[in-house]
C-alpha positions in Angstrom: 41.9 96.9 -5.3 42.5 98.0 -1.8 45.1 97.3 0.0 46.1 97.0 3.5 49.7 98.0 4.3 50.7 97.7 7.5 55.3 99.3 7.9 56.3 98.2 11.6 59.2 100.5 12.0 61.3 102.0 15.1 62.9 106.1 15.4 65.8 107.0 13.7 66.1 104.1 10.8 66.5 105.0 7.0 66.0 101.7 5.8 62.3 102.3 7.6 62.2 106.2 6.4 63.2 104.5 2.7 59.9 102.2 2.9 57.7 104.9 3.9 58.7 107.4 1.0 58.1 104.8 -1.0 54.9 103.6 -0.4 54.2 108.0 -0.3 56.0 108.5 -3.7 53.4 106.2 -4.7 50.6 107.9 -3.0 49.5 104.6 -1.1 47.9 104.7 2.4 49.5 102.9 5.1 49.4 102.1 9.2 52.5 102.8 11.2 53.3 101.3 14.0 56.5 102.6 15.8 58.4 99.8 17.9 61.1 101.1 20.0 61.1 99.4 23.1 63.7 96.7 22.3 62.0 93.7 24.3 58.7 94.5 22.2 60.7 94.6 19.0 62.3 91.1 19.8 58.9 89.6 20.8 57.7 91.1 17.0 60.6 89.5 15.7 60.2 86.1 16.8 56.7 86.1 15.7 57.7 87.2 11.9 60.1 83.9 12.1 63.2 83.0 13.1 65.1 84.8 10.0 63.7 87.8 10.9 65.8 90.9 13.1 65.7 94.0 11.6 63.0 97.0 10.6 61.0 97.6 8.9 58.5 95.1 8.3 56.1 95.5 6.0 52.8 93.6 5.7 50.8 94.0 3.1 47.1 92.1 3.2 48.4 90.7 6.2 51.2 89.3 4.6 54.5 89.4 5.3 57.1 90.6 2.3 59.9 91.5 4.6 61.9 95.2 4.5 62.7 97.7 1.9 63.9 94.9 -0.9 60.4 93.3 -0.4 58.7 95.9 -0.3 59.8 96.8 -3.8 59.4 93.3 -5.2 55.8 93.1 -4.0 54.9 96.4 -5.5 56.5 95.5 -8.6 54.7 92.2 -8.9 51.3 94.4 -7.8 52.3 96.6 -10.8 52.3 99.7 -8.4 
């Protein structure tokens, strides 16, 4: 099965740099999309919910499973 993963990250983050080596230590495809501007990045955030204020954000099918932590617990549950 193919999956779409989408990592909404900003510059100079590890916790984003951690999900992306991830996802490449595992040879999977995925969309970047850089925020930096911090009045974009807020905008994102209140659309993600009202728990949500850090990056990165990973979406995967077009859901939502959160940062780094997430990201690992849906790729364990996809047995990837």
């Amino acid at each position: 099965m193919q999956l779409k993963i989408v990592v909404y990250s900003k510059s100079a983050c590890p916790q984003c740099d951690t999900a992306k080596m991830l996802l490449k230590s595992r040879g999977m495809d995925f969309q970047e999309i850089l925020i930096d501007d911090e009045a974009e990045r807020m905008a994102f955030y209140e659309k993600c919910g009202p728990s949500v204020r850090q990056m990165p954000q990973v979406f995967i099918n077009d859901q939502r499973v959160g940062g780094v932590t997430g990201l690992q617990a849906a790729l364990k549950q996809l047995g990837r």
